[in-house]
Chimera marker file (.cmm) of the C-alpha trace (Angstrom):
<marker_set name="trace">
<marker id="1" x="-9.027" y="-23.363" z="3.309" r="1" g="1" b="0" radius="0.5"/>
<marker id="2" x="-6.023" y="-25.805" z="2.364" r="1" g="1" b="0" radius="0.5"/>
<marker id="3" x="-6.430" y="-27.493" z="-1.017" r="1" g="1" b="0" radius="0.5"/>
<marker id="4" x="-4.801" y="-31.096" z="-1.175" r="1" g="1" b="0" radius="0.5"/>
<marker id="5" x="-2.581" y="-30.401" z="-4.132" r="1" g="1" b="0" radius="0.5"/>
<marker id="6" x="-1.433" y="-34.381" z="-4.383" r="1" g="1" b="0" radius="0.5"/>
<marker id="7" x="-4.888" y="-35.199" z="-5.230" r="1" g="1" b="0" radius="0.5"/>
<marker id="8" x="-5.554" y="-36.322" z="-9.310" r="1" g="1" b="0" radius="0.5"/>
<marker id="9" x="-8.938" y="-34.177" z="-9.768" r="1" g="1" b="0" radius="0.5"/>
<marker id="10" x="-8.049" y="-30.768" z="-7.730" r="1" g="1" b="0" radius="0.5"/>
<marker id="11" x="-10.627" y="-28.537" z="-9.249" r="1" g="1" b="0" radius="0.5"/>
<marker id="12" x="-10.842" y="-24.753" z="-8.318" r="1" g="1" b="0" radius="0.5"/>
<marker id="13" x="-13.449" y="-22.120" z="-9.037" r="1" g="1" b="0" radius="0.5"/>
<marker id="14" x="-12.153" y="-18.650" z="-9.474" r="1" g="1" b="0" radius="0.5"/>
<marker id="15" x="-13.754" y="-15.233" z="-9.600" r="1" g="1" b="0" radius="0.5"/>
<marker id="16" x="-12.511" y="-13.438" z="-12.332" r="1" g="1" b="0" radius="0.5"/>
<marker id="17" x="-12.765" y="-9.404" z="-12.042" r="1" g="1" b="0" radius="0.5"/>
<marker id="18" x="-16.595" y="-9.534" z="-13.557" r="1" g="1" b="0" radius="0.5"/>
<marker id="19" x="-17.589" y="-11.684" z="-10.000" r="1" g="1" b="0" radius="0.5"/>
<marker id="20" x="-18.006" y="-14.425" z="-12.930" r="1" g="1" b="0" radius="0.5"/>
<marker id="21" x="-16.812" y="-17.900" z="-11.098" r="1" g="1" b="0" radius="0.5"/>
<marker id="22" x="-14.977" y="-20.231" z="-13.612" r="1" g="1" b="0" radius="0.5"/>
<marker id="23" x="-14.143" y="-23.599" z="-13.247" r="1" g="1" b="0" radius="0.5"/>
<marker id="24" x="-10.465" y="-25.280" z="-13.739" r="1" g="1" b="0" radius="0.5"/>
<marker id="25" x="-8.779" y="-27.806" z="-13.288" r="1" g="1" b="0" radius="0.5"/>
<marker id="26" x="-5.510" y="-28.206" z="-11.433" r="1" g="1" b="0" radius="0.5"/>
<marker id="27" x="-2.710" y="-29.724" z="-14.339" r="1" g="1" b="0" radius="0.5"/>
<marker id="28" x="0.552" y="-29.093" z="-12.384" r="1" g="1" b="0" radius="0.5"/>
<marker id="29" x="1.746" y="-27.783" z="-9.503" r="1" g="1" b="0" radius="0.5"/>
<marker id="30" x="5.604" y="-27.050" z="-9.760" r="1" g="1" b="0" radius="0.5"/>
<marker id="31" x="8.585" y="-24.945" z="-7.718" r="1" g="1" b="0" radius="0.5"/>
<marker id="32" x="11.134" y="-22.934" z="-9.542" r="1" g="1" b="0" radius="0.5"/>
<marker id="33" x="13.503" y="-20.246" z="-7.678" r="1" g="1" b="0" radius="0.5"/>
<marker id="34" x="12.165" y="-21.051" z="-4.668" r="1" g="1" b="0" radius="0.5"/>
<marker id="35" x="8.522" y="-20.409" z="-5.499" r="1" g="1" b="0" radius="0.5"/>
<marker id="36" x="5.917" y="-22.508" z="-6.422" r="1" g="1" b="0" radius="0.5"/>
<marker id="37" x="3.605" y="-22.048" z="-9.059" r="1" g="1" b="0" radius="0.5"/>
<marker id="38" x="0.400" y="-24.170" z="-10.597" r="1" g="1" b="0" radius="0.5"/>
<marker id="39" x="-0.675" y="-24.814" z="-14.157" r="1" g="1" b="0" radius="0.5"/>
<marker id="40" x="-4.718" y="-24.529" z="-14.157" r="1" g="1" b="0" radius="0.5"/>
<marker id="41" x="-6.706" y="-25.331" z="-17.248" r="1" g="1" b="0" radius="0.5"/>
<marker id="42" x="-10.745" y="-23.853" z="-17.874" r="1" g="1" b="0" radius="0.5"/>
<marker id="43" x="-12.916" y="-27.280" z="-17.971" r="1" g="1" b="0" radius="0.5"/>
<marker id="44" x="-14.438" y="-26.051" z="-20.906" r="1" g="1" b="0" radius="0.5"/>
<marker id="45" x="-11.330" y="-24.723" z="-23.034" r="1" g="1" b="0" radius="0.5"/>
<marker id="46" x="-8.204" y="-26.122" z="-24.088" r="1" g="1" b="0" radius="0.5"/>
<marker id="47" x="-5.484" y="-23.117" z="-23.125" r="1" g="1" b="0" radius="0.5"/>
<marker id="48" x="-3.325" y="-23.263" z="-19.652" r="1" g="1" b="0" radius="0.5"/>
<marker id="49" x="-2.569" y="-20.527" z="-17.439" r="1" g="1" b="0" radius="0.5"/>
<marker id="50" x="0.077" y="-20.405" z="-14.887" r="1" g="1" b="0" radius="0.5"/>
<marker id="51" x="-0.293" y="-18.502" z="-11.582" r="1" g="1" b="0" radius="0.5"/>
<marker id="52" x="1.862" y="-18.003" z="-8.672" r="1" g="1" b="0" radius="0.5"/>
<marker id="53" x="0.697" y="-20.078" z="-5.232" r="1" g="1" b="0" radius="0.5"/>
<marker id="54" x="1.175" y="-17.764" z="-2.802" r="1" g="1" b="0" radius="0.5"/>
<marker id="55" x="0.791" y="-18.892" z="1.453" r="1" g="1" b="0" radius="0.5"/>
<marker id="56" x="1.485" y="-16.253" z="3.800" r="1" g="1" b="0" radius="0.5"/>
<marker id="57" x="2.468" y="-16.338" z="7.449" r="1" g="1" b="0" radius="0.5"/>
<marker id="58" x="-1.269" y="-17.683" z="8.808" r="1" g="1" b="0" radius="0.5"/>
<marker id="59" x="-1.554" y="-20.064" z="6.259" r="1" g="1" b="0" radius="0.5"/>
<marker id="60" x="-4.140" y="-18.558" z="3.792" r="1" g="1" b="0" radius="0.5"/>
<marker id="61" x="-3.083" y="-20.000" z="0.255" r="1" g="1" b="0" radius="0.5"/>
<marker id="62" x="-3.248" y="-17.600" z="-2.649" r="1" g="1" b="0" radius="0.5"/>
<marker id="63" x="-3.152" y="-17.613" z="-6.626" r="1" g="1" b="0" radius="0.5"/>
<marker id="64" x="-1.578" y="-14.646" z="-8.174" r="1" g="1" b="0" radius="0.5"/>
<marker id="65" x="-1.383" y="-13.719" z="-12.198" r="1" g="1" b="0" radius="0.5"/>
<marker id="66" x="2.258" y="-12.887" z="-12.718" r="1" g="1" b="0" radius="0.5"/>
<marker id="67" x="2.557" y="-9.317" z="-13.741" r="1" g="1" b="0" radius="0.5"/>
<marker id="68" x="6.394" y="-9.208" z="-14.340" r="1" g="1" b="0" radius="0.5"/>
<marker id="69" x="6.966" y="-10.362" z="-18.319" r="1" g="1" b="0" radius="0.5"/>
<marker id="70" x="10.267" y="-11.868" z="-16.971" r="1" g="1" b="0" radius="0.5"/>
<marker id="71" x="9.346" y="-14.097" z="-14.219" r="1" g="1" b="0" radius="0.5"/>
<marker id="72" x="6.170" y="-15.349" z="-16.425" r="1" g="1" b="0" radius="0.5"/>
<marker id="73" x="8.463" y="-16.117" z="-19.158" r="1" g="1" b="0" radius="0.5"/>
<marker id="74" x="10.778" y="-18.332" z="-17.011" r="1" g="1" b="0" radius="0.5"/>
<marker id="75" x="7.826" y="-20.102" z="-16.004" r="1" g="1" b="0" radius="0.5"/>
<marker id="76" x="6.678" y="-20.881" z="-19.355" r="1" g="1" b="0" radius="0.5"/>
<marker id="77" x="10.092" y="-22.303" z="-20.254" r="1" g="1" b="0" radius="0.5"/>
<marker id="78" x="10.094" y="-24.196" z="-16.603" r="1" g="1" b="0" radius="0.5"/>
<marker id="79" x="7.102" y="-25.755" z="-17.566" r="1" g="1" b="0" radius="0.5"/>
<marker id="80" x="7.290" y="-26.494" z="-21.110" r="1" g="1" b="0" radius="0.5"/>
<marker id="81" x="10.676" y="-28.157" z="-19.988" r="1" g="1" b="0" radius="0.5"/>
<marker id="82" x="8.685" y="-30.486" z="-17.978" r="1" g="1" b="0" radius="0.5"/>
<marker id="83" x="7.309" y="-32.210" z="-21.449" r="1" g="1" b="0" radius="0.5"/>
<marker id="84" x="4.029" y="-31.590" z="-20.306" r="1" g="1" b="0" radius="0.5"/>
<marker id="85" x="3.251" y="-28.572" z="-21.882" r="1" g="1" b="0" radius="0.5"/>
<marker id="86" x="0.414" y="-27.889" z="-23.799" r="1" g="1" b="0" radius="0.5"/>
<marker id="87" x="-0.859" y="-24.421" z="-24.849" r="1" g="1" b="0" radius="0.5"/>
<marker id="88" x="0.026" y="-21.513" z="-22.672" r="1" g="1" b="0" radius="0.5"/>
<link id1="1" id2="2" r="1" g="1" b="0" radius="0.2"/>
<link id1="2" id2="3" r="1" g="1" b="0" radius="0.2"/>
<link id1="3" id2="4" r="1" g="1" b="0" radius="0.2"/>
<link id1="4" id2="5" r="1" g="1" b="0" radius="0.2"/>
<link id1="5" id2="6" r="1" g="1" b="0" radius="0.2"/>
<link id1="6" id2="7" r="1" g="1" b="0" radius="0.2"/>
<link id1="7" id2="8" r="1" g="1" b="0" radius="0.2"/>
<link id1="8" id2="9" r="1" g="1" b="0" radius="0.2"/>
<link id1="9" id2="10" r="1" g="1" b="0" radius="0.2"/>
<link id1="10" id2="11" r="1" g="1" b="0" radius="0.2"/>
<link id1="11" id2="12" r="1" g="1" b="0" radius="0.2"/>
<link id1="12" id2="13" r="1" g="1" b="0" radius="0.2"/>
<link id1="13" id2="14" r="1" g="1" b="0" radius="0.2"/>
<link id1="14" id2="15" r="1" g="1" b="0" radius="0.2"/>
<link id1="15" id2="16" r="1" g="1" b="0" radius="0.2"/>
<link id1="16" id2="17" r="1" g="1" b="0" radius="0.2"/>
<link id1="17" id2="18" r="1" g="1" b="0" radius="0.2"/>
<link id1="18" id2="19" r="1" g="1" b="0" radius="0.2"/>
<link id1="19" id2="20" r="1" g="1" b="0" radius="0.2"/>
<link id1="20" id2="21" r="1" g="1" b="0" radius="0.2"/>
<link id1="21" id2="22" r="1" g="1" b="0" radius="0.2"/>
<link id1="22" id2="23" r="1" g="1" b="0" radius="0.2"/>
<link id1="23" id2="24" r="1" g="1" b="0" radius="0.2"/>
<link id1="24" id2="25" r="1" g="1" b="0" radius="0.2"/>
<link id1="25" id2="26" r="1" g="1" b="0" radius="0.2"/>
<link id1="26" id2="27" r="1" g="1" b="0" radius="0.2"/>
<link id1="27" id2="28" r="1" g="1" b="0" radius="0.2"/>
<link id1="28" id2="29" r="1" g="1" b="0" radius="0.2"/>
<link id1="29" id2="30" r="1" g="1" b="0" radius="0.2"/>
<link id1="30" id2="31" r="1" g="1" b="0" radius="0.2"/>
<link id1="31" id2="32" r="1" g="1" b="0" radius="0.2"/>
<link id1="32" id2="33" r="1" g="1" b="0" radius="0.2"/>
<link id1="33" id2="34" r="1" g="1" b="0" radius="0.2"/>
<link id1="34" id2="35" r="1" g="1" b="0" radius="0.2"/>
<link id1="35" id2="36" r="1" g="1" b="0" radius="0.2"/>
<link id1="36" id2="37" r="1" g="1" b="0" radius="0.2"/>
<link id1="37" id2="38" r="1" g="1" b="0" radius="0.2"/>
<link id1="38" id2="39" r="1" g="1" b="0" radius="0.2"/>
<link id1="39" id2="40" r="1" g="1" b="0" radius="0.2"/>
<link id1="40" id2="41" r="1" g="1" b="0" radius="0.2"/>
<link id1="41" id2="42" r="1" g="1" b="0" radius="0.2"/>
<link id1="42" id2="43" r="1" g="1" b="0" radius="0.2"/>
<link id1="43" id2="44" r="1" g="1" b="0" radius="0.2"/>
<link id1="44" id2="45" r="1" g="1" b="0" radius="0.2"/>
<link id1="45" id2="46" r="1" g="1" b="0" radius="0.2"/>
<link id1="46" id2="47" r="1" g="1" b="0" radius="0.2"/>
<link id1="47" id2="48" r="1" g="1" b="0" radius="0.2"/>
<link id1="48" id2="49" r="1" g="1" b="0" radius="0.2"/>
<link id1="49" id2="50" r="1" g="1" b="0" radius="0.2"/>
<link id1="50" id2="51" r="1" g="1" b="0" radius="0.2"/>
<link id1="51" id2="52" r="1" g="1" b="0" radius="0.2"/>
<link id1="52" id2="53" r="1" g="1" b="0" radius="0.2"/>
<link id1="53" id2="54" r="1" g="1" b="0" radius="0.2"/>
<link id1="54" id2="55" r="1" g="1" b="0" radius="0.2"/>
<link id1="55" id2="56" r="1" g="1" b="0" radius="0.2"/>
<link id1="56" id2="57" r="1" g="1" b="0" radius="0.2"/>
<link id1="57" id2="58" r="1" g="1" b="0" radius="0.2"/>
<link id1="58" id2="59" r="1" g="1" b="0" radius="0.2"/>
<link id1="59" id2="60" r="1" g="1" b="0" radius="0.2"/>
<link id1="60" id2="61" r="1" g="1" b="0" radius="0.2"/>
<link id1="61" id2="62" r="1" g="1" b="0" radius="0.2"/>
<link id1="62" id2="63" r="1" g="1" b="0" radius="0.2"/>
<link id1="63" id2="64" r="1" g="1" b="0" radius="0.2"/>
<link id1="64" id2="65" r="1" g="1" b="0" radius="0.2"/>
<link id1="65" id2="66" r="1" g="1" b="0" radius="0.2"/>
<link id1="66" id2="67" r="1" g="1" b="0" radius="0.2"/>
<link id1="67" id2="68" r="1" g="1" b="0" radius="0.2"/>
<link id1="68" id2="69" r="1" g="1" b="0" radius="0.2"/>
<link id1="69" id2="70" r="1" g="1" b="0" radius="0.2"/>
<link id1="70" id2="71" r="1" g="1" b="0" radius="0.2"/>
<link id1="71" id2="72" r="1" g="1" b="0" radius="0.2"/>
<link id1="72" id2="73" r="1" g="1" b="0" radius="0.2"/>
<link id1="73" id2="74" r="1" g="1" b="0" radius="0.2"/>
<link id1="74" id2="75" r="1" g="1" b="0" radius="0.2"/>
<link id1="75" id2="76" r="1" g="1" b="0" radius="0.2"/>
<link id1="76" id2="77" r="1" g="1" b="0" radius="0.2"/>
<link id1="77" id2="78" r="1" g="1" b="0" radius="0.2"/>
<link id1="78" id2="79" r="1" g="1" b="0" radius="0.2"/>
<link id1="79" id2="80" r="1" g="1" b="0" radius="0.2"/>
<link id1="80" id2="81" r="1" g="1" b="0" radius="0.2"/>
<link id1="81" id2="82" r="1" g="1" b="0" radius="0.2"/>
<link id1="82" id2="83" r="1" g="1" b="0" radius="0.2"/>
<link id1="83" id2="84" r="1" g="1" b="0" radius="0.2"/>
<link id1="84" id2="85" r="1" g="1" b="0" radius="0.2"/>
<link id1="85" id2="86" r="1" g="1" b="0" radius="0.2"/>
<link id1="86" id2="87" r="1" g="1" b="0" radius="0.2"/>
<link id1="87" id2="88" r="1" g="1" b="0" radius="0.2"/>
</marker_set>
C-alpha cells in the first residue's frame, strides 16, 4: 500500500506491540542525511513522535522507531529547526 504523503489529512492506524491499533495523524514528513522521516501525532493526545519511513527494493513503505539515541536526537533538532515543533 502507498500512502499519498502530499495529502493535508494523511491519517495512519498503527499496531502498537499489545495488537492495540491507534490512530494518528500525519504532521510532517521531512528528509535529513539522506533519509526521510515523518512526524505523527495520536488524534486524541497532544505529544509527537518521529519515526523513520523506510521503502525497500519492492516498494513496501515502512515506519520504524529510531533506536539509536544519536540519530533520534538529530531528528529532534531537524525538526524543531523547522519552527514547527511542538512537543516531542
Amino acid at each position: 500500500m502507498s500512502l499519498d504523503w502530499e495529502k493535508d489529512d494523511v491519517c495512519l492506524v498503527l499496531e502498537d506491540e499489545e495488537g492495540q491499533e491507534h490512530e494518528f495523524a500525519l504532521v510532517k514528513k521531512f528528509c535529513m542525511d539522506d533519509d526521510e522521516y515523518v512526524v505523527l501525532q495520536p488524534v486524541d493526545a497532544d505529544e509527537q513522535i518521529i519515526f523513520k519511513f523506510i521503502t525497500d527494493e519492492d516498494g513496501a513503505e515502512f515506519l520504524c522507531e529510531i533506536e539509536d539515541e544519536e540519530e533520534w536526537e538529530r531528528a529532534v533538532d531537524a525538526y524543531q529547526g523547522m519552527g514547527l515543533d511542538e512537543e516531542i
